[in-house]
PyMOL Python script that loads the backbone (N, CA, C, O; Angstrom):
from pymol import cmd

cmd.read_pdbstr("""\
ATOM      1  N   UNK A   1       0.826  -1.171   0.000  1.00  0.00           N
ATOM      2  CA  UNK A   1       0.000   0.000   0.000  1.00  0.00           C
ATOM      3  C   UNK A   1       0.872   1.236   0.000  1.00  0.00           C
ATOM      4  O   UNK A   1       1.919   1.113   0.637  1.00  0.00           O
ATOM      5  N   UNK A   2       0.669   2.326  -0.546  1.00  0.00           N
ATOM      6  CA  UNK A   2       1.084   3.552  -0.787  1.00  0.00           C
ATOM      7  C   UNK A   2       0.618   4.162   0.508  1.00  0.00           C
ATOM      8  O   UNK A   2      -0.158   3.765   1.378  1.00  0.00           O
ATOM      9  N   UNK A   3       1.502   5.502   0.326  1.00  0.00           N
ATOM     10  CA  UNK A   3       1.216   6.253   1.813  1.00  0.00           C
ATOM     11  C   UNK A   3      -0.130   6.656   1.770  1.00  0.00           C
ATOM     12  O   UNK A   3      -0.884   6.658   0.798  1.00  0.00           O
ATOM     13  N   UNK A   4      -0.426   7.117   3.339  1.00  0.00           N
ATOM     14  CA  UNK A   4      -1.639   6.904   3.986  1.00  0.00           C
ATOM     15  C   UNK A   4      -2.425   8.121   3.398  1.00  0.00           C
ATOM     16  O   UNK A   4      -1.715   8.851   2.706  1.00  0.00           O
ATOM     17  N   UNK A   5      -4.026   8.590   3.546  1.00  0.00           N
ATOM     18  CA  UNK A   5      -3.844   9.791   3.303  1.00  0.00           C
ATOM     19  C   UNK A   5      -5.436   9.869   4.333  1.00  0.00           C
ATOM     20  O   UNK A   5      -6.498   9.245   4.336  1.00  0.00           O
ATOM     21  N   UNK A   6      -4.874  10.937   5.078  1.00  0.00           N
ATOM     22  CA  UNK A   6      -6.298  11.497   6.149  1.00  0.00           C
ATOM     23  C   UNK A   6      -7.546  11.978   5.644  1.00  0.00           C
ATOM     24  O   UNK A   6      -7.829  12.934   4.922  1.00  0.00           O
ATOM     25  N   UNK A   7      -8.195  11.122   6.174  1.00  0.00           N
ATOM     26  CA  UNK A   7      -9.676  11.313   5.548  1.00  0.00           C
ATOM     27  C   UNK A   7     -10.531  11.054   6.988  1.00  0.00           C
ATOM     28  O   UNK A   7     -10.524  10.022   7.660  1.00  0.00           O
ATOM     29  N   UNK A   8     -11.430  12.585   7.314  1.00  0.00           N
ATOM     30  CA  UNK A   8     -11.799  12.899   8.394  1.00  0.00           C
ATOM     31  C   UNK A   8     -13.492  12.858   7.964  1.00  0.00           C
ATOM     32  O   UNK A   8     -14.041  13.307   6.958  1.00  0.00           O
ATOM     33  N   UNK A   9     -14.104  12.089   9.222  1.00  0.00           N
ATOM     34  CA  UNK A   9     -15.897  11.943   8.852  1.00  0.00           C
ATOM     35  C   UNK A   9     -16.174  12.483  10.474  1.00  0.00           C
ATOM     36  O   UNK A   9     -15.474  12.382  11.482  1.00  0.00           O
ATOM     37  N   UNK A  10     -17.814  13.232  10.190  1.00  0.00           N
ATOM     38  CA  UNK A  10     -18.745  13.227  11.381  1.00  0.00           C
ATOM     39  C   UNK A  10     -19.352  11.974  11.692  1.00  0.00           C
ATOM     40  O   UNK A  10     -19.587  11.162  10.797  1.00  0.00           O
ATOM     41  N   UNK A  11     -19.745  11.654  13.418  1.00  0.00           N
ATOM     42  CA  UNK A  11     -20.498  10.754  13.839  1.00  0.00           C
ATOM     43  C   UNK A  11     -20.821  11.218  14.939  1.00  0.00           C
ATOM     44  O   UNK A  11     -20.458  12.300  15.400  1.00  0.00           O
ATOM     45  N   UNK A  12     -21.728  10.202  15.574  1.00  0.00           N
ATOM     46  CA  UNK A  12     -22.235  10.504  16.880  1.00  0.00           C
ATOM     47  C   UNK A  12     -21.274  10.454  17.829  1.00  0.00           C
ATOM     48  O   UNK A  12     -20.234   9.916  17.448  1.00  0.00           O
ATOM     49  N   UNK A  13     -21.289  10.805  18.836  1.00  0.00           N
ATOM     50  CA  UNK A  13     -20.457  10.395  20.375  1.00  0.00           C
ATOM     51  C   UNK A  13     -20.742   8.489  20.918  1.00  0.00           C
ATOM     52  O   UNK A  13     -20.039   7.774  21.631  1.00  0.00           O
ATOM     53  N   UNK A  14     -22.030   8.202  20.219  1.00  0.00           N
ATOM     54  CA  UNK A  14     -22.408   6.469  20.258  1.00  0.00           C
ATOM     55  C   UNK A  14     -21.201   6.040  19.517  1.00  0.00           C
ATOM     56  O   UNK A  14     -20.364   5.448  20.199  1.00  0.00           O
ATOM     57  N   UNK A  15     -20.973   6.191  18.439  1.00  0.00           N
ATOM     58  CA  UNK A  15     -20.556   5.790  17.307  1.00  0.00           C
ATOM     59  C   UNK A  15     -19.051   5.755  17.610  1.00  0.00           C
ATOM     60  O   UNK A  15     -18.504   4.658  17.496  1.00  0.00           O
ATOM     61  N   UNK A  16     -18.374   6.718  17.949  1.00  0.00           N
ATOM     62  CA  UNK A  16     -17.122   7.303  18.473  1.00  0.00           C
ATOM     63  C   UNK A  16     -17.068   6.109  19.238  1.00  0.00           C
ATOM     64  O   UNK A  16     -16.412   5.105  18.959  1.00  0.00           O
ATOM     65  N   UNK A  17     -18.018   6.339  20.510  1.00  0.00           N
ATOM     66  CA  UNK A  17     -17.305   5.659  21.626  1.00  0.00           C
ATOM     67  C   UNK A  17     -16.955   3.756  21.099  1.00  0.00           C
ATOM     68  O   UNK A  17     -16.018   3.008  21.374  1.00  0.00           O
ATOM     69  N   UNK A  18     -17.974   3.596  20.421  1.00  0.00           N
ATOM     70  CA  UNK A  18     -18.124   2.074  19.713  1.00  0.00           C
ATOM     71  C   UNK A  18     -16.872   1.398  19.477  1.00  0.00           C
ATOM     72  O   UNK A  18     -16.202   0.486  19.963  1.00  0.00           O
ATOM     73  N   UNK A  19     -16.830   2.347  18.392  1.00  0.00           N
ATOM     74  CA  UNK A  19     -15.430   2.013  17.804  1.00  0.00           C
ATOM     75  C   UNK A  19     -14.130   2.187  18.999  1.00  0.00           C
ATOM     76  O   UNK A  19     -13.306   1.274  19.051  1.00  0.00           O
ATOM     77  N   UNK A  20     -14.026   3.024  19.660  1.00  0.00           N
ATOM     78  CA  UNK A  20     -13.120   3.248  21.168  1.00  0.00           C
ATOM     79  C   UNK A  20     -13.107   1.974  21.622  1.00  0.00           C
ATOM     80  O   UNK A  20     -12.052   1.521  22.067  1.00  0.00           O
ATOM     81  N   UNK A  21     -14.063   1.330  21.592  1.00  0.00           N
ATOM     82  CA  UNK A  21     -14.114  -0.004  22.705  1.00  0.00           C
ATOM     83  C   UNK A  21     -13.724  -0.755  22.191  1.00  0.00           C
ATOM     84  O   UNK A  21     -12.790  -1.350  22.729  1.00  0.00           O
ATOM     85  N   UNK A  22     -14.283  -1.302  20.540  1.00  0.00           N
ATOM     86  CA  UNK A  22     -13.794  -2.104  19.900  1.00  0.00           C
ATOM     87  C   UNK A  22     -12.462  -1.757  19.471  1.00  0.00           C
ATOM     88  O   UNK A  22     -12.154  -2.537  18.570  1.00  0.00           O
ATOM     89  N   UNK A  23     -11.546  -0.951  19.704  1.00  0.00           N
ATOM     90  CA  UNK A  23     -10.078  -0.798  19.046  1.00  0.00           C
ATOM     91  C   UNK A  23      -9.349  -0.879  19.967  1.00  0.00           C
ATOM     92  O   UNK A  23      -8.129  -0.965  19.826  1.00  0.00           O
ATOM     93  N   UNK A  24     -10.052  -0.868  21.309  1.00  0.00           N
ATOM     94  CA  UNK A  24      -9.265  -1.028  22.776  1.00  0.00           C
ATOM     95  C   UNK A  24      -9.391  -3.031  23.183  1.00  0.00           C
ATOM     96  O   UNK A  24      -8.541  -3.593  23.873  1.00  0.00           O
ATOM     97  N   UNK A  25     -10.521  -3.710  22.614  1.00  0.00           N
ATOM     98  CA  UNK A  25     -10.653  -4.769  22.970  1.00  0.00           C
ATOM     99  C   UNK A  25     -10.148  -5.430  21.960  1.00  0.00           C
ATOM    100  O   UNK A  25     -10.513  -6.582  22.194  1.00  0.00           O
ATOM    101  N   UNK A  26      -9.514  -5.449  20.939  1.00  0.00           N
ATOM    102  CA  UNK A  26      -8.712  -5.945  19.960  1.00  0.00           C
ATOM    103  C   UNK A  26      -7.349  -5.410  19.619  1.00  0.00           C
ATOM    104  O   UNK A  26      -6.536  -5.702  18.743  1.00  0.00           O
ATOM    105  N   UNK A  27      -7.371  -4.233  20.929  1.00  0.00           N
ATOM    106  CA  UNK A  27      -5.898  -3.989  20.364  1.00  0.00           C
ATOM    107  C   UNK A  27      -5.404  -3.829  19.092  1.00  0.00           C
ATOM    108  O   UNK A  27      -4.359  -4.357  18.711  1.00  0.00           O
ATOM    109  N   UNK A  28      -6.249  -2.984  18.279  1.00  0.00           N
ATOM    110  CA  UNK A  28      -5.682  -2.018  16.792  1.00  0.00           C
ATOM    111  C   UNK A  28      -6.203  -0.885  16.955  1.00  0.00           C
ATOM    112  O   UNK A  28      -7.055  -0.583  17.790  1.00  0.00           O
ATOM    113  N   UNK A  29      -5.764  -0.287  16.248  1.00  0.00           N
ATOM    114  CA  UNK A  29      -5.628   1.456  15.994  1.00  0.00           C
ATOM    115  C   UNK A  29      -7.377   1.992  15.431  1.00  0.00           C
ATOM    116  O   UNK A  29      -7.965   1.471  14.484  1.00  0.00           O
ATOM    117  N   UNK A  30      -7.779   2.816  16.059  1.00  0.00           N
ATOM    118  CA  UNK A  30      -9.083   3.187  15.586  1.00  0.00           C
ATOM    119  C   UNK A  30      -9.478   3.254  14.014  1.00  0.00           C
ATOM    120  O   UNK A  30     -10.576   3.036  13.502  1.00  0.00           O
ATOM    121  N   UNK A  31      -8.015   3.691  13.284  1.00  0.00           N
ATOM    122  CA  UNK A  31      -7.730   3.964  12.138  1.00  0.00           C
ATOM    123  C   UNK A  31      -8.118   2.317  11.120  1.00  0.00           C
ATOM    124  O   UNK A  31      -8.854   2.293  10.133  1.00  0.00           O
ATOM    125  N   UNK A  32      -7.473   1.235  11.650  1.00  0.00           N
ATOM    126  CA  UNK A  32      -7.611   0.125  11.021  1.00  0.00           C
ATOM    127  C   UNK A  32      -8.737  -0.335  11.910  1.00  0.00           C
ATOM    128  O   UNK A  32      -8.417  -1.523  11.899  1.00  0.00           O
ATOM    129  N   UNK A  33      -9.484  -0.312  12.440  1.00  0.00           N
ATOM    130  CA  UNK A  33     -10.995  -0.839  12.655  1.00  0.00           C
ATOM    131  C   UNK A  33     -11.570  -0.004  11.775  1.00  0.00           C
ATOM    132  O   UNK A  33     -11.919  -0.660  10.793  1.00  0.00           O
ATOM    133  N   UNK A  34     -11.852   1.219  11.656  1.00  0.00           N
ATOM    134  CA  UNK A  34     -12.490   1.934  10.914  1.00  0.00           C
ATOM    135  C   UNK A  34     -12.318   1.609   9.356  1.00  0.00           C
ATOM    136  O   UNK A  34     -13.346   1.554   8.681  1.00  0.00           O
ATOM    137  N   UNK A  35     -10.909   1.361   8.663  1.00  0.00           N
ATOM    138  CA  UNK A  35     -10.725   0.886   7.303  1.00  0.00           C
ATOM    139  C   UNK A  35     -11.278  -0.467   7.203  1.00  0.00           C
ATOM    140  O   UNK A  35     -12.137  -0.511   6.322  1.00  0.00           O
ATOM    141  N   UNK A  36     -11.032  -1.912   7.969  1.00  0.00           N
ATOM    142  CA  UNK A  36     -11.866  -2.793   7.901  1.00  0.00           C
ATOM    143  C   UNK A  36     -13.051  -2.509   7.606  1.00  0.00           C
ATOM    144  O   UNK A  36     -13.472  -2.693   6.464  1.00  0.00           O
ATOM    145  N   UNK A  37     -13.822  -1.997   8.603  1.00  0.00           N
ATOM    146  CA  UNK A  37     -15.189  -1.854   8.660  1.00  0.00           C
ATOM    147  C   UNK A  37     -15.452  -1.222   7.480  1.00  0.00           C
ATOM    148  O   UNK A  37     -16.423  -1.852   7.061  1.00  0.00           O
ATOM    149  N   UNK A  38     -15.174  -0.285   6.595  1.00  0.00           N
ATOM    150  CA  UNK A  38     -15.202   0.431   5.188  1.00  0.00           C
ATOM    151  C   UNK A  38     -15.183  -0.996   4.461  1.00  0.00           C
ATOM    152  O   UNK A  38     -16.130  -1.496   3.854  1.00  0.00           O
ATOM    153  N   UNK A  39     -14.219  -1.414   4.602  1.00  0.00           N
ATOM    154  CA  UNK A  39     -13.941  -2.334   3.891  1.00  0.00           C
ATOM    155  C   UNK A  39     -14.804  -3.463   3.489  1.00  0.00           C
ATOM    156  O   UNK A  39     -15.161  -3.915   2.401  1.00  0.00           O
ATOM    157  N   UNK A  40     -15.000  -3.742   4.614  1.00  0.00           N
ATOM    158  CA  UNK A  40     -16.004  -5.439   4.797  1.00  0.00           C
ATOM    159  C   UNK A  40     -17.332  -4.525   4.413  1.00  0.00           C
ATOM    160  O   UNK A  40     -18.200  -5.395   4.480  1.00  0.00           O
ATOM    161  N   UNK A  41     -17.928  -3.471   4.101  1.00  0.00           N
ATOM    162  CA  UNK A  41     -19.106  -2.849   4.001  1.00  0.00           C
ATOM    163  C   UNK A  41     -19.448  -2.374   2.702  1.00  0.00           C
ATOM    164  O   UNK A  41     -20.606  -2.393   2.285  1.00  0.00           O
ATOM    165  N   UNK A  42     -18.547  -1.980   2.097  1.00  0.00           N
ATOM    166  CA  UNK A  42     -18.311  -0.701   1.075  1.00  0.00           C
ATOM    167  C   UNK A  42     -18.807  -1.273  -0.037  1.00  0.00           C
ATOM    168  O   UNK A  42     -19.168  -0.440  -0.868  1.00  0.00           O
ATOM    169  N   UNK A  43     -19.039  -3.036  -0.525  1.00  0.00           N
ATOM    170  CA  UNK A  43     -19.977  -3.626  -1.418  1.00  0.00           C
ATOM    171  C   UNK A  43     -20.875  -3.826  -1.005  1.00  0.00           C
ATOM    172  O   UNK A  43     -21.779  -3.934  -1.834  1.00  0.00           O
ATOM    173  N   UNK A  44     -21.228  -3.991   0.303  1.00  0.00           N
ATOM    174  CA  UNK A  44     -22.610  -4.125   0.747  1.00  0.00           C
ATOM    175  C   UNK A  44     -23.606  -2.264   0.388  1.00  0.00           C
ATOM    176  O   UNK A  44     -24.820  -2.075   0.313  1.00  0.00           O
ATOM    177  N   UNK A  45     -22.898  -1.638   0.302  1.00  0.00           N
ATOM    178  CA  UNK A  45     -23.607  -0.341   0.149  1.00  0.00           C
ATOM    179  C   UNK A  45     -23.508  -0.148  -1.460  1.00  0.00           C
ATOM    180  O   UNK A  45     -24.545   0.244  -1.995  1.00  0.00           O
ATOM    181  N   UNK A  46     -22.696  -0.312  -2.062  1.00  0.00           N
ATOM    182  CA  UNK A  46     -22.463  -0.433  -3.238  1.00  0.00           C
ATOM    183  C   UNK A  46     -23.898  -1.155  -4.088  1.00  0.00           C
ATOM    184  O   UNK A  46     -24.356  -0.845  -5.188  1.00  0.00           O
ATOM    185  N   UNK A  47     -24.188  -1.805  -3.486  1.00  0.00           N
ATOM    186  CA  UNK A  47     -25.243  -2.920  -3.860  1.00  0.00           C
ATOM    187  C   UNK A  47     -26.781  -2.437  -3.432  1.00  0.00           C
ATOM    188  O   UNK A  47     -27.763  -2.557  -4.165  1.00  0.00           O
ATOM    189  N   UNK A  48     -26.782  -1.967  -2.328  1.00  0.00           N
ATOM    190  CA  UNK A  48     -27.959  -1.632  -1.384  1.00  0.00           C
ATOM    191  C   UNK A  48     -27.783  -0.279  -1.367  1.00  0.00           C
ATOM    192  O   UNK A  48     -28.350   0.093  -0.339  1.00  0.00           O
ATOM    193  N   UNK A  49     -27.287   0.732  -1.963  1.00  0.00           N
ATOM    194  CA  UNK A  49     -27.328   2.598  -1.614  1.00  0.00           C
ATOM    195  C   UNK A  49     -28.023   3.085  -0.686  1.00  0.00           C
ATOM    196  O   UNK A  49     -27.509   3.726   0.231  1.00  0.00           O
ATOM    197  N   UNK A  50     -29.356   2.848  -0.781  1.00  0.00           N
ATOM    198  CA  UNK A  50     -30.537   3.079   0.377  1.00  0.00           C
ATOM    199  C   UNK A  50     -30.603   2.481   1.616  1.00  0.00           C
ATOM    200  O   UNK A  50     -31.603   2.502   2.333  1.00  0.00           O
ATOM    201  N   UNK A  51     -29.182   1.758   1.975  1.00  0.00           N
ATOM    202  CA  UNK A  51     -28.698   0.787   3.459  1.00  0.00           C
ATOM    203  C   UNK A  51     -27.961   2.851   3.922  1.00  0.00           C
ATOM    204  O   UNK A  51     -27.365   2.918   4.997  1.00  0.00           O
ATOM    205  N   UNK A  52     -28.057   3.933   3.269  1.00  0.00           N
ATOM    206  CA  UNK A  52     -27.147   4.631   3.847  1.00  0.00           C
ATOM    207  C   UNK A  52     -28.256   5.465   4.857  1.00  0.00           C
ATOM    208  O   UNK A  52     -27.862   6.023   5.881  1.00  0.00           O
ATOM    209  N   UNK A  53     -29.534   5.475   4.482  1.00  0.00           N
ATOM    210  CA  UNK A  53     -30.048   5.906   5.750  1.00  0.00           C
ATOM    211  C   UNK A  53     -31.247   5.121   6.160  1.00  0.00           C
ATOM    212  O   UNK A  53     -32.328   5.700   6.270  1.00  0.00           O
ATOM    213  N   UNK A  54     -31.143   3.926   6.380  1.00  0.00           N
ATOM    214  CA  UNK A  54     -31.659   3.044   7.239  1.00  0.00           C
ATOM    215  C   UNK A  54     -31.197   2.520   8.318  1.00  0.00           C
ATOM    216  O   UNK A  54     -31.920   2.234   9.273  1.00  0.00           O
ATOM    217  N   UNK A  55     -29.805   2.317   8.282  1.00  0.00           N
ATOM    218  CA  UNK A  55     -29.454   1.688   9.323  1.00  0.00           C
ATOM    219  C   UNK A  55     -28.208   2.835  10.185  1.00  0.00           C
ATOM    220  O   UNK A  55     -27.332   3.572   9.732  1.00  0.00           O
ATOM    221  N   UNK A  56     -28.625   2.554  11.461  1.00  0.00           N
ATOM    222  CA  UNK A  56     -27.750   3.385  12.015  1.00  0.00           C
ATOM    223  C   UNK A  56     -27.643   2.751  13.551  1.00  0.00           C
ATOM    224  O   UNK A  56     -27.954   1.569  13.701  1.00  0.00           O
ATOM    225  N   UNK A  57     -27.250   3.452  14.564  1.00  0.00           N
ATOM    226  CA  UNK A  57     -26.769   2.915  16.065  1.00  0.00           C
ATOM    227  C   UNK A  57     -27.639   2.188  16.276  1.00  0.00           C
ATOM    228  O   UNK A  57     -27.451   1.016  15.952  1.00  0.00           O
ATOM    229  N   UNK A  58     -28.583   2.456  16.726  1.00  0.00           N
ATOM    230  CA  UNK A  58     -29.732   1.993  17.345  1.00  0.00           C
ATOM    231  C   UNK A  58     -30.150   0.427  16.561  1.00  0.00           C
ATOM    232  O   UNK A  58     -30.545  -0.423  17.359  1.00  0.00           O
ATOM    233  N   UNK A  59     -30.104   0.095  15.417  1.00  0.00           N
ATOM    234  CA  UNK A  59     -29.901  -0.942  15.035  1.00  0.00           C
ATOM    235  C   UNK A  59     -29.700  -1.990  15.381  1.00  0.00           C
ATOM    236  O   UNK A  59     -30.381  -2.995  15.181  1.00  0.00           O
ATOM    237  N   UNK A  60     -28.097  -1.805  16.315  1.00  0.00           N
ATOM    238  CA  UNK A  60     -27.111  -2.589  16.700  1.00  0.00           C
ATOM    239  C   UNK A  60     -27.985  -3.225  18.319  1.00  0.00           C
ATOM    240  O   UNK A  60     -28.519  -2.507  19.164  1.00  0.00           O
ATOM    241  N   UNK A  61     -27.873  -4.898  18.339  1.00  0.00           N
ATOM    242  CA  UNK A  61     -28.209  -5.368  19.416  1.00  0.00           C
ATOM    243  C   UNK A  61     -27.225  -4.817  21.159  1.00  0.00           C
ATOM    244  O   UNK A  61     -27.377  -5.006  22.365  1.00  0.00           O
ATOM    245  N   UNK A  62     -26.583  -4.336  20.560  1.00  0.00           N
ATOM    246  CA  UNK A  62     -25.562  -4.288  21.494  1.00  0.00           C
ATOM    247  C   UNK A  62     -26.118  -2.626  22.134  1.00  0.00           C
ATOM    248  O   UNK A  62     -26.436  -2.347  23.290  1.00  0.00           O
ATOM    249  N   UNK A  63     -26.095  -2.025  21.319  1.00  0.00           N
ATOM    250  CA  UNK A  63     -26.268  -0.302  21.749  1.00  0.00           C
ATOM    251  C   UNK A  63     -27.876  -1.147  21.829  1.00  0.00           C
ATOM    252  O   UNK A  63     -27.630  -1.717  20.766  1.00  0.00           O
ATOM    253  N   UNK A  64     -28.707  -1.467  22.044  1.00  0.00           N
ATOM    254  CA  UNK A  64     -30.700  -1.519  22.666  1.00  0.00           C
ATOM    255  C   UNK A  64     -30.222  -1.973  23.595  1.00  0.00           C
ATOM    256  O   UNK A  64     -30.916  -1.433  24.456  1.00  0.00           O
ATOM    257  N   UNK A  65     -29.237  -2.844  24.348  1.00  0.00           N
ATOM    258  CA  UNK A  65     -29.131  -3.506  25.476  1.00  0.00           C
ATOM    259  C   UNK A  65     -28.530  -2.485  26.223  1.00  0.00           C
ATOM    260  O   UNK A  65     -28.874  -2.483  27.405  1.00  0.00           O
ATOM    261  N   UNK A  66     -27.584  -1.451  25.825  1.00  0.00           N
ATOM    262  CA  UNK A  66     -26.834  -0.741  27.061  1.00  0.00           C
ATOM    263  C   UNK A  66     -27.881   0.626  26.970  1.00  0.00           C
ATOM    264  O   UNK A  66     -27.853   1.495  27.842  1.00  0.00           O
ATOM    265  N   UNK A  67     -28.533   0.669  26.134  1.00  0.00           N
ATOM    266  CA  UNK A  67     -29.824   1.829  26.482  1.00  0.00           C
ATOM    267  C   UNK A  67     -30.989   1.020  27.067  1.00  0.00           C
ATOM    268  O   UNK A  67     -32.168   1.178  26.748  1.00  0.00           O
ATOM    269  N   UNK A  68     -30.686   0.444  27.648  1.00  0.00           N
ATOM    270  CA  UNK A  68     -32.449   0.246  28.566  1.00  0.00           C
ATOM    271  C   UNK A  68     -32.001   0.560  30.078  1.00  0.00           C
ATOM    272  O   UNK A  68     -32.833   0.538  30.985  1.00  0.00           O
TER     273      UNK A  68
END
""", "prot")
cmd.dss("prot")
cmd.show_as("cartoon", "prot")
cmd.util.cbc("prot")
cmd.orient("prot")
């Protein structure tokens, strides 16, 4: 891979912290959870366009369990 190049997005403080936990409980860089996750996704949206505002935090089984 060629050098890196910074590419900065908005999210929630949910969303933020998510990824915080998951890059702290696997021990990688927020940077490579975040490119995975692009990654493993980026044909699934490719395919589905209208997955871009349907699904969001609240979705996730994990964020309904720590909000009740």
């Amino acid at each position: 891979m060629g050098q890196d190049t910074k590419v900065t997005f908005m999210c929630s403080e949910q969303l933020a912290d998510l990824v915080s936990r998951v890059s702290f409980e696997i021990d990688q860089s927020k940077s490579e959870v975040i490119r995975t996750c692009i990654l493993l996704g980026i044909d699934t949206l490719r395919a589905n366009p209208a997955l871009i505002n349907k699904i969001d935090l609240g979705d996730r089984k994990e964020h309904q369990i720590r909000t009740r």
